[in-house]
C-alpha positions as CSV (number, residue, x, y, z in Angstrom):
1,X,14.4,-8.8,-5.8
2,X,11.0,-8.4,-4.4
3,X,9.3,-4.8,-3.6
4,X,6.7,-3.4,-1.1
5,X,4.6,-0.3,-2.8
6,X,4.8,2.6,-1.0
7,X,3.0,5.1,-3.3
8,X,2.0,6.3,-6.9
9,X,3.5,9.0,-8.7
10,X,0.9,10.7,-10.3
11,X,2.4,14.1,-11.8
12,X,4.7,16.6,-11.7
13,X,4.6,19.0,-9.6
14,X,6.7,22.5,-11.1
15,X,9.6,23.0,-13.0
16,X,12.3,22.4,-11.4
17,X,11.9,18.3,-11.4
18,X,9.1,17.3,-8.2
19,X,7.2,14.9,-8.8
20,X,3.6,14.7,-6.6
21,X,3.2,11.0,-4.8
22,X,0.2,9.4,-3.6
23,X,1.4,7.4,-1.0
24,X,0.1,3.9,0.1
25,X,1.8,3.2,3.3
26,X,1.4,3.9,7.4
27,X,5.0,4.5,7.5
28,X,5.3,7.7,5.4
29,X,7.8,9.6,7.6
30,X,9.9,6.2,7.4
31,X,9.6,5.7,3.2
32,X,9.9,8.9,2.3
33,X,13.1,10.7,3.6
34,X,16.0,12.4,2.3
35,X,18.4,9.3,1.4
36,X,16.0,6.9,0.8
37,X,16.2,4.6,-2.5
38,X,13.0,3.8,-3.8
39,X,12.3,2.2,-7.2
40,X,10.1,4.1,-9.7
41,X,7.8,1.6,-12.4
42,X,6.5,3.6,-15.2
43,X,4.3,2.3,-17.5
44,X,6.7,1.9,-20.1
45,X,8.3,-0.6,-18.2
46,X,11.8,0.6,-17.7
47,X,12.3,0.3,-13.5
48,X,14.7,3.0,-12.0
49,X,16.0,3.6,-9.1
50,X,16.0,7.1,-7.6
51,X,17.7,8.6,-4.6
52,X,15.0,11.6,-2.5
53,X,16.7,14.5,-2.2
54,X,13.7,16.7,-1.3
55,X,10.7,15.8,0.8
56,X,7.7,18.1,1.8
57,X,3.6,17.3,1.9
58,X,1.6,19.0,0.0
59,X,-2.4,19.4,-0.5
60,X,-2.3,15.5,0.9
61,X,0.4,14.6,-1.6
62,X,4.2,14.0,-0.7
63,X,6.1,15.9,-3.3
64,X,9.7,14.4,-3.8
65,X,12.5,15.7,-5.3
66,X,15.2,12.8,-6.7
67,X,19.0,13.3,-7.0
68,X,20.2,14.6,-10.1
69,X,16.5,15.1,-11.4
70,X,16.6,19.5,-11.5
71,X,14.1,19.8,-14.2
72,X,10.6,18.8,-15.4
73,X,12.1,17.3,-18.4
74,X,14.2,15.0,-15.9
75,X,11.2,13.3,-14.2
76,X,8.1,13.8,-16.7
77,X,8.5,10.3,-18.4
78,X,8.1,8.8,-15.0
79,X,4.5,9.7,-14.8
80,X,2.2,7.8,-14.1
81,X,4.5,5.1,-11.7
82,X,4.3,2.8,-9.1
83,X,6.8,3.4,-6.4
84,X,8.4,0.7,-4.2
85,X,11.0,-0.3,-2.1
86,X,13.0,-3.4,-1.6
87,X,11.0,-5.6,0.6
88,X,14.6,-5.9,2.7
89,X,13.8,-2.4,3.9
90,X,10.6,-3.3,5.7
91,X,11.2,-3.8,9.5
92,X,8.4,-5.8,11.3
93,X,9.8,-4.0,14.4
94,X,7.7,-1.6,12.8
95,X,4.0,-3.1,13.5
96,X,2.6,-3.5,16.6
97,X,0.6,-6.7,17.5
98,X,-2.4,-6.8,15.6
99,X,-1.0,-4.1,12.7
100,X,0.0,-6.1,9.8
101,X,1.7,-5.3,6.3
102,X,-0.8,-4.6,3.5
103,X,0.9,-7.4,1.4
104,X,0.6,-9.7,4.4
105,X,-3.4,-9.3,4.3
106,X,-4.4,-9.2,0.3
107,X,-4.8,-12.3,-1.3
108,X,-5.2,-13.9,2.1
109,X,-8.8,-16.3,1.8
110,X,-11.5,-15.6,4.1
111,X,-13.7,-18.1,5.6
112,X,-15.9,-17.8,8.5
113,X,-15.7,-19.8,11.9
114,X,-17.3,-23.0,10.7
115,X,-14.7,-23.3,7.6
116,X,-16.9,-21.7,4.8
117,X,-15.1,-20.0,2.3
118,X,-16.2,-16.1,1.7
119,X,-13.7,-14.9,-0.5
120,X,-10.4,-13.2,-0.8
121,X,-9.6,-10.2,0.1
122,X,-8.3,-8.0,-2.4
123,X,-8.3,-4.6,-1.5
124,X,-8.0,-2.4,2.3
125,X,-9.6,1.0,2.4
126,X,-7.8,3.1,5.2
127,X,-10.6,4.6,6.7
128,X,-10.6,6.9,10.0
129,X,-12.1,4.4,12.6
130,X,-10.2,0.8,11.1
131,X,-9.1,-0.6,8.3
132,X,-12.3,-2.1,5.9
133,X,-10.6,-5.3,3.6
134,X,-12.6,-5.5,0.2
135,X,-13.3,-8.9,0.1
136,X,-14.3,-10.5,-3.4
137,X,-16.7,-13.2,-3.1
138,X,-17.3,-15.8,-6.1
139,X,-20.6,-14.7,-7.6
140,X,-21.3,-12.1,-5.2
141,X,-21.0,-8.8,-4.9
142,X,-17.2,-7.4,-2.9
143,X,-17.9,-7.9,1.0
144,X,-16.4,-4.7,3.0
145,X,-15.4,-6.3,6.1
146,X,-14.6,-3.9,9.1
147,X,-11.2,-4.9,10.6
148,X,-12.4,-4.9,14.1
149,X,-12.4,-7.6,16.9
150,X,-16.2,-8.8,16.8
151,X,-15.8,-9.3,13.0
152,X,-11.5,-10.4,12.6
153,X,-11.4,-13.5,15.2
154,X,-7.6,-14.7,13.7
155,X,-5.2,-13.7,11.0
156,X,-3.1,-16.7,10.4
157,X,-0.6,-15.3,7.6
158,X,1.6,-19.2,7.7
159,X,-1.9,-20.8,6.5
160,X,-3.0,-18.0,4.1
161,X,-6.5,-17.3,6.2
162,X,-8.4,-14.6,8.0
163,X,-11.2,-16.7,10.6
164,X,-13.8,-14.2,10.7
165,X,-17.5,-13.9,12.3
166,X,-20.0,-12.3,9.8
167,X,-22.7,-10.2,11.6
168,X,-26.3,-10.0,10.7
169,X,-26.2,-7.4,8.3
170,X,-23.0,-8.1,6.4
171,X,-24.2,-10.5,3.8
């Protein structure tokens, strides 16, 4: 089965068996809802799947609340954990043209309009104005590259490449 992270469990949150999430996706009202069934990877390795009974935010965190999970006891061995879902429940109904799936993007190589390679991109940093894609360049330090229009000329996801222009300044 493949899985799509949605967040990381970082604590507990009470007694009575919340758990506090960090969440890592732009569909947050879509991932986390009562009914859902999202896979929990602990760091001892053991993957579970959980049903969310209970949803609210909190302090920027989304505190969940699994089925059959009442106490602090019940849910404390998760921490910390990866949360995910199985990559059958993503939609690409869900992206407008342009928005693309943060799996889609990392690990895609980045080369600029005469066929240079820069790097890969390994990380995206959700930032207020755009997206920024950490790209890591061979011998060089990361390369934030702002995911705007002058800068991203093509995405091509079938060839495993971003085309982009680098602006004076950027190196």
């Amino acid at each position: 089965m493949e899985y799509l992270e949605i967040g990381q469990l970082v604590n507990t949150q009470g007694i009575k068996g919340e758990v506090r999430v960090q969440p890592n996706t732009d569909f947050i009202d879509e991932r986390f809802k009562v009914g859902n069934h999202v896979f929990a990877f602990p760091k001892n390795g053991n993957t579970e799947e959980l049903e969310i009974d209970g949803v609210r935010n909190h302090k920027g965190f989304i505190l969940l609340h699994f089925k059959g999970r009442d106490s602090i006891n019940d849910v404390e061995y998760l921490k910390p954990a990866i949360l995910k879902i199985d990559a059958n429940q993503r939609k690409t109904s869900d992206l407008k043209p342009g928005e693309y799936f943060y799996q889609q993007i990392i690990g895609l190589d980045v080369v600029d309009e005469s066929g240079n390679q820069v790097g890969v991109i390994k990380d995206i940093m959700d930032m207020p104005a755009n997206d920024v894609w950490v790209v890591d360049r061979k011998d060089k330090d990361d390369l934030l590259l702002p995911k705007i229009d002058s800068v991203v000329k093509k995405v091509d996801i079938p060839n495993h490449k971003v085309i982009v222009e680098l602006m004076e300044g950027m190196e």
